[in-house]
C-alpha positions in Angstrom: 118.0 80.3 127.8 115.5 77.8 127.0 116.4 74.4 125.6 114.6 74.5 122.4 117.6 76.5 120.5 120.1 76.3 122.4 121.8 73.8 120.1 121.4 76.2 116.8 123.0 79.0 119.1 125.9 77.5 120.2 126.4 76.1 116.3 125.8 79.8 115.1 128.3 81.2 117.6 130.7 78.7 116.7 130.8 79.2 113.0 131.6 83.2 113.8 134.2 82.6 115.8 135.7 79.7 113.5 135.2 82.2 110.4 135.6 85.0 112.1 139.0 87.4 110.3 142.4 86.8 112.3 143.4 90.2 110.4 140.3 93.0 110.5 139.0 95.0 113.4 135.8 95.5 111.2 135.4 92.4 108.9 133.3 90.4 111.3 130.6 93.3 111.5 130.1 92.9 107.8 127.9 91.4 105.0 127.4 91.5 101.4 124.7 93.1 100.6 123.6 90.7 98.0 125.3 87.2 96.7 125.4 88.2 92.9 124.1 90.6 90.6 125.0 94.4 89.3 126.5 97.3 90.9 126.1 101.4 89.5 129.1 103.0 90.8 128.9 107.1 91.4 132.4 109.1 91.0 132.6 111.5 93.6 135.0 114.3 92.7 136.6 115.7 95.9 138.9 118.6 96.1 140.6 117.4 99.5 141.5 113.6 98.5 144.0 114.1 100.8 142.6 114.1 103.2 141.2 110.9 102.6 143.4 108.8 105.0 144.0 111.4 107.4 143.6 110.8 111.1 142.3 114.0 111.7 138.2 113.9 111.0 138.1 116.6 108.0 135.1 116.3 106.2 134.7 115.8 102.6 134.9 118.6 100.6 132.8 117.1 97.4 132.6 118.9 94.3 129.7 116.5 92.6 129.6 113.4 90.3 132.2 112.7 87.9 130.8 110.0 86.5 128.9 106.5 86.6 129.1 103.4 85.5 127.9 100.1 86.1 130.0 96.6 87.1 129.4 93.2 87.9 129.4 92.9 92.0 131.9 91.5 93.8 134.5 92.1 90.3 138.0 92.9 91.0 141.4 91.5 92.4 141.5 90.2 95.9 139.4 87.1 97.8 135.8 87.5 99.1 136.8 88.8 102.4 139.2 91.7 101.1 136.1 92.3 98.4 133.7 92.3 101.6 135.8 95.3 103.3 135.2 97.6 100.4 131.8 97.6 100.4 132.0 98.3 104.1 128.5 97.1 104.4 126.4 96.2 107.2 122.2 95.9 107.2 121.2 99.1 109.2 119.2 98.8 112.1 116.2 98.7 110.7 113.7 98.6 107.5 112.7 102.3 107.8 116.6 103.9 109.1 117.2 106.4 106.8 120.7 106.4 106.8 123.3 103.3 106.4 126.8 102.2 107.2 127.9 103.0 103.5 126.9 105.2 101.2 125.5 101.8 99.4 121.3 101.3 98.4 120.0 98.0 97.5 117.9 98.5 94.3 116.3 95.5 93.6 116.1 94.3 89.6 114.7 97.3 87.3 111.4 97.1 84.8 111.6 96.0 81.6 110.0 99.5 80.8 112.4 102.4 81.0 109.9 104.6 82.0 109.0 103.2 85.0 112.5 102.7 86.2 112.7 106.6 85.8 109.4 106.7 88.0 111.0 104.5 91.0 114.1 106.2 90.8 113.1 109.8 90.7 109.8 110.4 90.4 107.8 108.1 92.8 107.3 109.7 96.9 109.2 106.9 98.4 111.5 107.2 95.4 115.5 105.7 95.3 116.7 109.3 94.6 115.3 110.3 98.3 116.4 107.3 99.8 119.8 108.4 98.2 119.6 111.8 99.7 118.7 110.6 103.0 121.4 108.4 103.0 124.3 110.6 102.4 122.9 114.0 104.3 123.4 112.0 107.2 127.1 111.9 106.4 126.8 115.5 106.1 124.7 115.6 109.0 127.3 113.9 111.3 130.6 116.3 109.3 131.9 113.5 107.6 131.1 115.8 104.2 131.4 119.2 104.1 128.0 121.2 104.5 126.2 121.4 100.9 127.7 118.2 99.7 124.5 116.1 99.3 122.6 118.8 97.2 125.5 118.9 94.8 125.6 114.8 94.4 121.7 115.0 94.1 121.5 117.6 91.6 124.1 115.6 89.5 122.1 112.5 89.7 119.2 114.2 88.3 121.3 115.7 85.6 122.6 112.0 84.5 119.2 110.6 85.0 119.4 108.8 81.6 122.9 107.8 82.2 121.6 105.8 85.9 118.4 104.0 84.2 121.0 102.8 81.1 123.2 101.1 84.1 120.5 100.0 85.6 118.6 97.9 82.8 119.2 94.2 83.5 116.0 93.1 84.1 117.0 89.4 85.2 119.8 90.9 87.8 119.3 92.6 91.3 121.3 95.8 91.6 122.7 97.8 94.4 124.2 101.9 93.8 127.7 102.5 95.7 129.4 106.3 95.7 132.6 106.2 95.8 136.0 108.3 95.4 137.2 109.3 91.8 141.1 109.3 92.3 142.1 109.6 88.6 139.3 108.1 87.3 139.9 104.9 89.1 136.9 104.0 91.3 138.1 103.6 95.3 135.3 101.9 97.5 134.2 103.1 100.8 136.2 101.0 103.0 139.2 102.0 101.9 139.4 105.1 103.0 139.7 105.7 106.5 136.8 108.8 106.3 134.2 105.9 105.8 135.4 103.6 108.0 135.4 105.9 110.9 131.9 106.9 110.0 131.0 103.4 110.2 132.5 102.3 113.4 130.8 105.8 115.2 127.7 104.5 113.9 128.3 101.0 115.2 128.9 102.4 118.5 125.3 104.5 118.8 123.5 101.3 117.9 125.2 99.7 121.0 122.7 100.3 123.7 124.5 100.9 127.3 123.0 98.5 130.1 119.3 100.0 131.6 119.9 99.1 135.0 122.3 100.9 137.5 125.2 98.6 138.5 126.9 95.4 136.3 124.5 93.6 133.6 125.5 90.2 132.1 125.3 89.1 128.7 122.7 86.3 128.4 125.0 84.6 126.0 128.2 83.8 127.7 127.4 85.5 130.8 130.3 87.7 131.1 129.7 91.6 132.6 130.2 94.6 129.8 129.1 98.1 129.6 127.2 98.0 126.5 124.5 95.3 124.8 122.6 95.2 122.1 119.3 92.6 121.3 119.5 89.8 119.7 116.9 90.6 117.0 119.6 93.3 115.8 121.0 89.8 114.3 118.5 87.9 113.7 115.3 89.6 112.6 113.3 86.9 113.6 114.4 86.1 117.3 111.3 88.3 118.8 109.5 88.1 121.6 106.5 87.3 119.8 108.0 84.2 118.4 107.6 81.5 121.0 109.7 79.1 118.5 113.2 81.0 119.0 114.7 83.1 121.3 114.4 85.3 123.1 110.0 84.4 123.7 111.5 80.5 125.3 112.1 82.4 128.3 109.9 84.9 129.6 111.8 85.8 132.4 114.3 87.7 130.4 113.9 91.6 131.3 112.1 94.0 128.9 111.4 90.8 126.7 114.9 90.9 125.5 117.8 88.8 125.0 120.9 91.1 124.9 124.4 90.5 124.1 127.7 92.0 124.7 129.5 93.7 122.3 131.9 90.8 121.9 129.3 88.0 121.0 127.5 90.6 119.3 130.8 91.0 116.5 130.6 87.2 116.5 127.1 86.7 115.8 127.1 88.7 113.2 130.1 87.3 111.5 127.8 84.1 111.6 125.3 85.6 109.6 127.5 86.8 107.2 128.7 83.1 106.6 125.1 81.5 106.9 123.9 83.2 104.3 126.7 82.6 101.9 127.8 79.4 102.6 125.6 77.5 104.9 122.4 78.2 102.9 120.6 76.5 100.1 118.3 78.1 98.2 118.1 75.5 95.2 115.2 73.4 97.1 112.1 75.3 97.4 111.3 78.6 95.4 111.3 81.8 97.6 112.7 79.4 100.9 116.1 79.5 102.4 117.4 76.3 104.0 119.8 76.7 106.8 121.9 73.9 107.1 124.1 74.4 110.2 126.7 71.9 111.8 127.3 71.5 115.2 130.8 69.6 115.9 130.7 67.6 119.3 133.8 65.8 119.7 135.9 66.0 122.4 139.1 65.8 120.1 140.3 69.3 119.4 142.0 67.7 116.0 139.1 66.1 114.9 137.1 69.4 115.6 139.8 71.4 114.0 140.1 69.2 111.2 136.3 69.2 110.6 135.9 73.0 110.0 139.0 73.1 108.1 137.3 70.9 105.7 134.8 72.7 105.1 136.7 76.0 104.8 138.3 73.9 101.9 135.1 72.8 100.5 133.9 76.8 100.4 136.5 77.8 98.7 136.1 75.5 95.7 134.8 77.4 92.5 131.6 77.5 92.4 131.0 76.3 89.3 132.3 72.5 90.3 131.2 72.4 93.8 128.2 70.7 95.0 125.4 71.4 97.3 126.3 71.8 100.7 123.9 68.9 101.3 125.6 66.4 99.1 129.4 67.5 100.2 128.0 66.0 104.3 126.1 63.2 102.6 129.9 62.0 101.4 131.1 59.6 103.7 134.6 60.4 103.1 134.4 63.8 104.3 132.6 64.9 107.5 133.3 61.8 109.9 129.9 60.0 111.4 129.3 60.1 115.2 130.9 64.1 115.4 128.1 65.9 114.3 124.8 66.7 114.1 123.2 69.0 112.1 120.5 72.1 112.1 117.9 73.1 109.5 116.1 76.1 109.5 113.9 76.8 106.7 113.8 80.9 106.3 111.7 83.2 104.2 112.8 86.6 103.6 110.2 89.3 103.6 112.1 92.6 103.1 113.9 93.5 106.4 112.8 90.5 108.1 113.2 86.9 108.5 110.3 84.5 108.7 110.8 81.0 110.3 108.7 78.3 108.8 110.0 75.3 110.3 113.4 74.2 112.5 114.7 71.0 112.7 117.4 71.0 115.4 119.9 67.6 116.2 120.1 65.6 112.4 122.3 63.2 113.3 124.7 62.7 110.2 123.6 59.4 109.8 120.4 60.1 109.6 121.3 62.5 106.7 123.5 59.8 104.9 120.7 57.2 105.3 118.2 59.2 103.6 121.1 59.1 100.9 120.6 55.6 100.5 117.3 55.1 100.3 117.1 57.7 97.6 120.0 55.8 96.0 118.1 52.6 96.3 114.7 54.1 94.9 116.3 55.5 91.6 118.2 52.5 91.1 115.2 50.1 91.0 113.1 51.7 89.2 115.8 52.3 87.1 114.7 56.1 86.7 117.4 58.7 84.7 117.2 60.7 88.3 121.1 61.3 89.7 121.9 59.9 93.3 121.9 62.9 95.4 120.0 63.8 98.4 119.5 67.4 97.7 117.7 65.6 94.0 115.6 63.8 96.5 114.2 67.0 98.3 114.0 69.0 95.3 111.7 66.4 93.6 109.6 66.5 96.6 109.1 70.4 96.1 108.6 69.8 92.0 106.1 67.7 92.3 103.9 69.2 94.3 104.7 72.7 92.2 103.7 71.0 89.2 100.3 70.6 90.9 99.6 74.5 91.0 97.6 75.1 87.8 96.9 79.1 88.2 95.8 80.6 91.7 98.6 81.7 93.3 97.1 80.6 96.7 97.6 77.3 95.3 101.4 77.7 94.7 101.4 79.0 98.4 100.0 75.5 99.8 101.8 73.5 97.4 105.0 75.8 98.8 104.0 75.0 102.6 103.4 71.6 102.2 107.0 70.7 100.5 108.4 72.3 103.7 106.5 70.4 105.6 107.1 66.6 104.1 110.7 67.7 103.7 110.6 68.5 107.2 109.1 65.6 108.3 112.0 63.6 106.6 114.5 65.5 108.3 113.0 64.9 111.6 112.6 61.3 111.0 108.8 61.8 111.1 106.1 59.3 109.4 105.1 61.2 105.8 101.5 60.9 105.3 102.0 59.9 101.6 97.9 59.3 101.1 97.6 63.4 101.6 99.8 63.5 98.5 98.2 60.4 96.3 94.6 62.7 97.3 96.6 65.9 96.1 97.8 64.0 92.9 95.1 62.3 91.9 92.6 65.1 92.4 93.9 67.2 89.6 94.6 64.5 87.0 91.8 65.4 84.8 93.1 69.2 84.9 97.0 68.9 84.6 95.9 66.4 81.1 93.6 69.4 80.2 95.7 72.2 81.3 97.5 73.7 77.9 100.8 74.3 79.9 101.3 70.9 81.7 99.5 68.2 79.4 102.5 68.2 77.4 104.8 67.7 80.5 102.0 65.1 82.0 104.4 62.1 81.4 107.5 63.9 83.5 105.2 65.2 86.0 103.7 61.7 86.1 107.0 59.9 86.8 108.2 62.2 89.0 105.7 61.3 91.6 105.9 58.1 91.1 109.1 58.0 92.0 108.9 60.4 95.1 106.1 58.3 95.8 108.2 55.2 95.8 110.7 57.2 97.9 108.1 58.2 100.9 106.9 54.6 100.8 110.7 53.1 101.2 111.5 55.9 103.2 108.4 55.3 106.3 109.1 51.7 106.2 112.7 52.5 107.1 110.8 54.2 110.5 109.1 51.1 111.2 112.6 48.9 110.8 111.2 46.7 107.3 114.4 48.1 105.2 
């Protein structure tokens, strides 16, 4: 493996073993497949519920839809981890698999016109309601339902047509559709039933490719010998060979242009995505941009190590309505201690299936972190500015001002967008900001954001804000050349 992410790696792998459930053969395969929003729920009637549990692999004998309703996700008893087991959900393999782990869809957020919710759910080529039939013939496919199933839960769909598009009518919320058991009217999830679990494991195992070569392969991660591998980009959607910024394109030597893991890392890795994206990631910065912010604990002493993670495990589990930013909770002196840690920042766009790498900053010290901290501190407080002390204020004003440049070409926004990650980059990686581009950016459109019938009545807010970022940049390159 090359050097250039061998850090991030080894802080990825660490975090899935760390998180990774003491308890579940199957948790660590898992994600959510979204962080908040709506869920439609489909009743399946069955006439052989018990057979549900049984250890002997009778199909399902389904009888159609008793009913649907509609619930807020992750609702219910139990922590996030139990919640995570129900949905038995795991990204499939890729964008255009027909089938999936679950009998779960992602929908998206509906229309605000009825109609053409109806359209992209059962009228469209590419519609939901084929996807859905796809989806659960396979099941059917593989005897997991009894022959005949799927067109009985289709033709019950279409018959409750109106009944779907009045669950699924919260414009300003993302929805996903689940199909479950109806066991006295009482919805029961996927994964807990043994029938669906063992579906999802024999799929698990098919996308487990066995090793190419004749004789014993090694895993390129921790180099032990196993049967069975599987690439890295089944993980990571952007570690392809035709990205030279991440693995596995750093080294070309690897076989086939791949870089593939045992099974063993593989259930790690993916338990590291799980908790990347919903805990290590903030998406509060920049519109549309995900910010990885990854630790990587170096110290020798296993207590220190042990207490570190332990920490945070504490600090995740706050409620969510008091807790702040990940990037403020390390920027507190009195929790992560200084000279243990360094950090990684990757900032991630997601376009549909995959992952697009705009920039990665590897090896922040902490105190690098914390002293961007203070010199935000130091700016707001003399110019005496009603702006709060935080660092993750700091990078968010960077990306406001330059979004309050875009007047209407959506190009514009894109720049504006590009160049935020870049300057808040730069800051990360302790790089000289050129702070005349942004004065020339500023001062260009003056006339226009006074003239503009949206912003001229924000023009003194938009005004002080970059006069205060400005102040920042300023403080914060002549803390690179050693004058503060």
């Amino acid at each position: 493996m090359g050097d250039d992410s061998v850090g991030l790696i080894d802080a990825l792998y660490t975090i899935g073993k760390e998180f990774s459930s003491k308890t579940s053969e199957i948790a660590d395969y898992l994600s959510l497949p979204m962080q908040n929003g709506k869920e439609i729920r489909v009743y399946l009637s069955i006439s052989n519920i018990e057979d549900l549990n049984s250890v002997e692999d009778k199909p399902l004998q389904i009888l159609g839809v008793s009913k649907i309703d509609v619930a807020d996700f992750l609702s219910g008893i139990g922590n996030d981890e139990e919640k995570k087991e129900r949905y038995l959900h795991k990204d499939p393999p890729g964008a255009n698999t027909s089938w999936r782990y679950s009998p779960l869809l992602r929908l998206g957020k509906p229309k605000v016109d009825r109609e053409k919710n109806r359209i992209a759910f059962f009228g469209e080529e590419n519609s939901y309601i084929e996807k859905i039939k796809n989806m659960l013939y396979d099941f059917e496919r593989m005897k997991y339902f009894e022959k005949g199933s799927t067109e009985k839960v289709i033709n019950d769909l279409i018959e409750k047509a109106d009944r779907i598009l009045e669950c699924y009518s919260d414009k300003n919320s993302s929805y996903i559709i689940i199909f479950g058991i109806d066991r006295d009217g009482e919805f029961i999830y996927p994964g807990e039933f043994a029938t669906f679990r063992r579906y999802f494991f024999e799929k698990l195992k098919g996308s487990l490719s066995a090793a190419q070569n004749d004789g014993k392969k090694r895993c390129n991660y921790c180099g032990e010998e196993a049967k069975s591998f599987v690439n890295f980009d089944e993980i990571f959607p952007f570690a392809t060979f035709d990205k030279p910024n991440f693995l596995p394109a750093i080294n070309r030597n690897f076989s086939n242009k791949v870089y593939m893991i045992c099974d063993k890392c593989y259930k790690v890795f993916q338990n590291s995505t799980t908790y990347v994206q919903s805990h290590f990631t903030d998406k509060s910065i920049i519109y549309g941009i995900q910010i990885w912010v990854i630790p990587e604990f170096f110290t020798v002493d296993e207590n220190t190590f042990d207490r570190s993670f332990r920490e945070l495990k504490d600090y995740f589990l706050t409620d969510k309505s008091s807790k702040e930013e990940l990037l403020d909770y390390i920027t507190d002196e009195s929790t992560i201690e200084e000279f243990t840690s360094v950090f990684h920042f990757v900032f991630v766009e997601q376009n549909q299936a995959q992952l697009i790498i705009h920039r990665m900053i590897e090896d922040v010290p902490i105190t690098r972190i914390r002293k961007l901290k203070g010199i935000w501190k130091y700016t707001v407080n003399t110019l005496g500015y009603s702006f709060d002390e935080k660092l993750s204020t700091a990078l968010k004003t960077v990306y406001r001002v330059l979004n309050n440049l875009v007047l209407k070409e959506e190009s514009e926004a894109k720049v504006m967008r590009d160049l935020a990650v870049n300057t808040i980059s730069q800051i990360l990686s302790a790089e000289m900001v050129d702070t005349s581009l942004l004065k020339r950016e500023f001062v260009s459109r003056i006339s226009k954001l006074m003239n503009n019938d949206q912003k001229k009545s924000q023009f003194n807010f938009i005004l002080n804000d970059f006069l205060v970022l400005n102040e920042f940049l300023s403080k914060y390159n002549s803390s690179l050349e050693g004058l503060i």
